[in-house]
C-alpha positions in Angstrom: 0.0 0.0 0.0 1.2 3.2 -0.7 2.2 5.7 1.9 0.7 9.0 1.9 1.6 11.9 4.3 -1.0 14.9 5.6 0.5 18.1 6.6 -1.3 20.6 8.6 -0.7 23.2 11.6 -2.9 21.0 13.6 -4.2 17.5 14.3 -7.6 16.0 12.9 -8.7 15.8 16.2 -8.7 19.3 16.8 -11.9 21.5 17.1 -9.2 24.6 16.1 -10.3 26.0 12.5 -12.7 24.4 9.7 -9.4 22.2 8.1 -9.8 19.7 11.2 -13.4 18.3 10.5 -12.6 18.3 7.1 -9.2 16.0 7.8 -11.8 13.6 9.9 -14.7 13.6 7.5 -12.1 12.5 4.5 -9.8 10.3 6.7 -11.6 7.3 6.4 -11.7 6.9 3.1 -8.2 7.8 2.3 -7.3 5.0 5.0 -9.1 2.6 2.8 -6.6 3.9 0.0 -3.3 4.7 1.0 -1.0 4.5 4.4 -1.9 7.5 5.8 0.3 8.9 8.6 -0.2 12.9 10.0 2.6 15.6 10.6 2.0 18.8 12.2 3.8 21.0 14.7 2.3 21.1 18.3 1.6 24.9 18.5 -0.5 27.4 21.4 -2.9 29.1 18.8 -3.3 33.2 19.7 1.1 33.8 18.8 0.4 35.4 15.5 4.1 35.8 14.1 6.2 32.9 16.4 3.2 30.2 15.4 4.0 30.8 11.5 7.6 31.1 12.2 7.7 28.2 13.7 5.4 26.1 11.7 7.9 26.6 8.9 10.9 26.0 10.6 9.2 22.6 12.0 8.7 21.6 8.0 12.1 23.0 7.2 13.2 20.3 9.3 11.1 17.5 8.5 12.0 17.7 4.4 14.0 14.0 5.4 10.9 12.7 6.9 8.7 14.0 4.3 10.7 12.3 1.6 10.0 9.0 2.6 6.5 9.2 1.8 4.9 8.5 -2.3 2.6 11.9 -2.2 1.9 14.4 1.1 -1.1 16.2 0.8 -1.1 19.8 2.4 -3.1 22.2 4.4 -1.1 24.6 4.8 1.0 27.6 2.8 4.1 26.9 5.3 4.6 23.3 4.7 3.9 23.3 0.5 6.0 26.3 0.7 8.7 24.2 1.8 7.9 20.7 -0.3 7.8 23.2 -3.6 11.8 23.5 -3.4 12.0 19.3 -3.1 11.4 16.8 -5.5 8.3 15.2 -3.5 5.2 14.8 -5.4 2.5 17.1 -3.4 -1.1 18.2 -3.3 -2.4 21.5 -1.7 -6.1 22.6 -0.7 -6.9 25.8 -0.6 -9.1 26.2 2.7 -10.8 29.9 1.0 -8.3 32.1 2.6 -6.3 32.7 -0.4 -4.3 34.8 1.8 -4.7 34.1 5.6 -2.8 37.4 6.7 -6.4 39.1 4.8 -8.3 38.2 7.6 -6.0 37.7 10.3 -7.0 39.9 13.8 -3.5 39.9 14.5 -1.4 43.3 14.4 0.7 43.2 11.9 -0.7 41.0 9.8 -1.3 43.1 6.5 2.6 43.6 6.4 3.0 39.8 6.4 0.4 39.8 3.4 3.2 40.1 0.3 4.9 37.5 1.5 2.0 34.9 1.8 1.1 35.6 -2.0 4.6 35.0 -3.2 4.5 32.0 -1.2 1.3 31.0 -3.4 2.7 31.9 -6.0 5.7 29.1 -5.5 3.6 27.1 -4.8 0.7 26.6 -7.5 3.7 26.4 -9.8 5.5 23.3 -8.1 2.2 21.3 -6.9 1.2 18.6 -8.4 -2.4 19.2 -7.8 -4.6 22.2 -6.1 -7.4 21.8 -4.5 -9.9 24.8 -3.5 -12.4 24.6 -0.9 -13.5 27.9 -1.6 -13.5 30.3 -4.8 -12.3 29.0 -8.0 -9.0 30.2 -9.2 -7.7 28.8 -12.9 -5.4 25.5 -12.1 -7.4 25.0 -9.3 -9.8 22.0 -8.5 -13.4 22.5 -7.1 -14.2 20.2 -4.4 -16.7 20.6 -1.5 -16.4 20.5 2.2 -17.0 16.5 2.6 -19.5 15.9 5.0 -20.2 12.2 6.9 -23.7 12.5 7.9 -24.2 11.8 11.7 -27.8 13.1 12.1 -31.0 12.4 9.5 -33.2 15.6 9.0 -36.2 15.7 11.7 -39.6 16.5 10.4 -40.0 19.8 9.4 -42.9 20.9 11.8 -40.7 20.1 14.5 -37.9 22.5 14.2 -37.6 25.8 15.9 -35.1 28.3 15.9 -32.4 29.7 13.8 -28.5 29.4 14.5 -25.1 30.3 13.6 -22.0 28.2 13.5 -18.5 29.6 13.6 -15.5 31.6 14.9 -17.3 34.5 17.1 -15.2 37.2 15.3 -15.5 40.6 13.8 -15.2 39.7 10.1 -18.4 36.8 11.3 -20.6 40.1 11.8 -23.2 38.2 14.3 -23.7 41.6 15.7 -25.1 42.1 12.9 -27.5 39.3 13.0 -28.6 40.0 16.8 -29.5 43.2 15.4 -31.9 41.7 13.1 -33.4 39.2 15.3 -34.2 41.9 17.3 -36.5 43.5 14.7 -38.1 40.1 13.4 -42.2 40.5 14.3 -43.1 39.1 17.3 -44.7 36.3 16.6 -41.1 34.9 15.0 -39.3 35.7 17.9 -41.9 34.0 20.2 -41.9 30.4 17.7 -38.0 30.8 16.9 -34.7 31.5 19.4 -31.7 32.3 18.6 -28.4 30.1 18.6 -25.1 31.1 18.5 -22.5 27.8 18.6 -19.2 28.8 18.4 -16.6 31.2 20.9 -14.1 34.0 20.1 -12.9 37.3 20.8 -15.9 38.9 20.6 -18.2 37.0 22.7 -18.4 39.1 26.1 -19.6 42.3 23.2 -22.0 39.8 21.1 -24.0 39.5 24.9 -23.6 42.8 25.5 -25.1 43.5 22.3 -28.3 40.9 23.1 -28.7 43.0 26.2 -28.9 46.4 25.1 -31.4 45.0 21.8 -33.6 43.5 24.8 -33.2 39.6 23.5 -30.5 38.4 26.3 -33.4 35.8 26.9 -34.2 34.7 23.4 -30.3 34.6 22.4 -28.1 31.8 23.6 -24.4 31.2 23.7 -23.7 28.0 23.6 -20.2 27.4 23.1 -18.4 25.0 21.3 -20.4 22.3 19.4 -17.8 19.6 18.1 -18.6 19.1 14.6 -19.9 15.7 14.8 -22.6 16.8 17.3 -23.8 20.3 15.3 -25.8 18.1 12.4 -27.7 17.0 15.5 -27.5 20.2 16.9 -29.0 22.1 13.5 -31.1 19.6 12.7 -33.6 20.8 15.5 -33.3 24.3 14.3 -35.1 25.8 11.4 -32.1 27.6 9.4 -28.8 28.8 9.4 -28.0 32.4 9.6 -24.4 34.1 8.6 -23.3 37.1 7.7 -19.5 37.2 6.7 -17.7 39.3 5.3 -15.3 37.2 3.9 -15.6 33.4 3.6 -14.7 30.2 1.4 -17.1 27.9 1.5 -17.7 27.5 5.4 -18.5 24.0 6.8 -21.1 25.3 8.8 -23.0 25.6 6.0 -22.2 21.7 4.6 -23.5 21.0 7.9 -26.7 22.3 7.9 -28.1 21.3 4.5 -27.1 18.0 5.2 -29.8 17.9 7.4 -32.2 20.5 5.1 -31.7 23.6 6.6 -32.2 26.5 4.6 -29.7 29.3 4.9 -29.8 32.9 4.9 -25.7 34.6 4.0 -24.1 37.2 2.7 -22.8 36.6 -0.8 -19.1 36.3 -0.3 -16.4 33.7 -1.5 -17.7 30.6 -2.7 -21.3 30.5 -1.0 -22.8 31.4 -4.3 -21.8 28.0 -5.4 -24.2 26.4 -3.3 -26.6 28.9 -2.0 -29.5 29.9 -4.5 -32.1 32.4 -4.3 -35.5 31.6 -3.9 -34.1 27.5 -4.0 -32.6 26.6 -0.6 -31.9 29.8 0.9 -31.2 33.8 -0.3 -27.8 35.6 0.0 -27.7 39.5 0.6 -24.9 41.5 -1.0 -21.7 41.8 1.8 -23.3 45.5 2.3 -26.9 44.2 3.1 -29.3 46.2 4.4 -31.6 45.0 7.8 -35.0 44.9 6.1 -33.4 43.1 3.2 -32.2 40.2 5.6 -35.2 40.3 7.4 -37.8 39.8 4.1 -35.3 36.7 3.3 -35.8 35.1 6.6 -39.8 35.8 6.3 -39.7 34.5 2.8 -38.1 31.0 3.4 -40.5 30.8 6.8 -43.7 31.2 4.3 -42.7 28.7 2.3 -40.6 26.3 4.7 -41.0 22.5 3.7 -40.3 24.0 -0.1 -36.8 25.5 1.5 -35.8 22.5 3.5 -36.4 19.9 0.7 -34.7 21.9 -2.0 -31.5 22.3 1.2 -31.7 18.9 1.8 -31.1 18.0 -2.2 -28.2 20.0 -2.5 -26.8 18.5 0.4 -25.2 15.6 -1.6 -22.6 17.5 -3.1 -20.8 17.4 0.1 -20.8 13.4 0.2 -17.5 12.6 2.2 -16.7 8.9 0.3 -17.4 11.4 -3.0 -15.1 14.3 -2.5 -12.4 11.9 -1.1 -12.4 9.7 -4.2 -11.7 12.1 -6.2 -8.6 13.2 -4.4 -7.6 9.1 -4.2 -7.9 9.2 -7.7 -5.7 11.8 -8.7 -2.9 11.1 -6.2 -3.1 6.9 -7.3 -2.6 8.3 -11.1 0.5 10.7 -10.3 1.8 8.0 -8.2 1.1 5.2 -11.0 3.0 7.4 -13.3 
């Protein structure tokens, strides 16, 4: 069996990012494929410039271990940076962020900007294939976020509520949608809470925010869902809400079609892709205004089981054994050759 090496700045088992679940959700089926074996640096996440640093130094040093594998398939800029000056055959997969230092909250990070697109650059030259999870660039493969389903959609009459999934950040605008809960009629509110599964910077000003709206009691925190539970988790809720301003193609979304919710998102990187007006969902322009959000969330509740059935459809685009086969192929034709 051929050996086959995954690079990333951290394990599969982590909750850190949207690259973990994806790792998880696609392992078993390269395990059926290849000998798969994982290398990444052990790293505290929040040290902006000494994590990268490091995480290419660690790869700088592991070009002998790296060698002794037929393909390694990267997650990272860092460690294909590093394999594109070495003879190993090696994939990469774009995660969205074509450039990570774009919509990085650390100081500093637009001077560190140049350097990541150079190092993109390098590196769709010397791959052997890229992969995007995200917007399509030319040389690039489309795959989608590969899902294993863990929950089975619950009847439609039976959900309630709305909810967001992700990093509680700035760029994630939840503000934003507290705001518009806050102004849905009555009689929404009173059927339908509001979810917000995920933690981050911003948290402590996102309750602040429920408070002074007057919906502290009809918005709930609820932390960290691991991605295998938040199928389960959206499948008792009636949609999913976002409102980025700047994305791929987030797994959150996957997630929640797989078990038929709608979605309501701005229109930023790839959602466009899968999200479709008046189908399973609506987007809003990146500078939406309230009332437009609002008419979109009314809309999809007037017409609900047509929304979730039409979600539910698209959902198997985001087959895990699917996307992964793909990938299998490709790497058992370079390696063939």
């Amino acid at each position: 069996m051929k050996r086959l090496l995954i690079v990333n700045s951290d394990p599969k088992e982590s909750s850190y990012g949207g690259v973990a679940p994806l790792m998880r959700n696609m392992h078993p089926y390269l395990a059926e494929a290849f000998d798969v074996t994982y290398l990444y640096p052990k790293l505290k996440h929040g040290s902006w410039i000494p994590n990268r640093v490091s995480t290419f130094l660690f790869f700088l040093r592991k070009r002998k271990v790296m060698r002794q594998y037929d393909f390694v398939l990267s997650h990272i800029p860092e460690a294909s940076f590093v394999l594109s000056f070495m003879k190993q055959p090696f994939g990469h997969i774009f995660h969205g962020n074509e450039n990570p230092m774009l919509v990085s909250r650390f100081k500093g990070a637009m001077v560190m900007s140049g350097v990541f697109d150079w190092m993109y650059k390098h590196i769709d030259k010397k791959a052997a294939f890229r992969y995007t999870i995200g917007e399509i660039f030319e040389g690039r493969k489309k795959i989608f976020n590969p899902i294993i389903r863990t929950a089975k959609p619950i009847p439609c009459e039976q959900r309630k509520g709305f909810v967001f999934a992700g990093r509680l950040e700035a760029m994630k605008q939840v503000d934003r949608l507290i705001a518009i809960y806050s102004k849905l009629p009555n009689e929404i509110q009173a059927e339908n809470d509001f979810y917000i599964a995920g933690s981050g910077t911003v948290e402590e000003v996102l309750k602040a925010k429920a408070r002074k709206m007057g919906v502290e009691d009809k918005v709930h925190f609820v932390g960290k869902v691991p991605n295998e539970e938040m199928q389960t988790f959206d499948s008792k809720c009636r949609m999913l809400l976002m409102a980025s301003t700047y994305e791929g193609m987030p797994t959150a979304i996957a997630e929640a079609m797989t078990v038929g919710l709608p979605v309501v998102s701005t229109d930023v990187g790839d959602i466009s892709c899968i999200v479709k007006n008046d189908k399973n969902g609506f987007l809003v322009p990146a500078e939406f205004q309230d009332e437009d959000y609002i008419k979109a969330i009314c809309d999809i509740l007037g017409d609900y089981d047509r929304f979730a059935n039409e979600a539910l459809k698209t959902s198997v685009i985001f087959d895990a054994q699917k996307v992964t086969q793909e990938i299998v192929e490709d790497i058992r034709q370079l390696i063939e050759k």
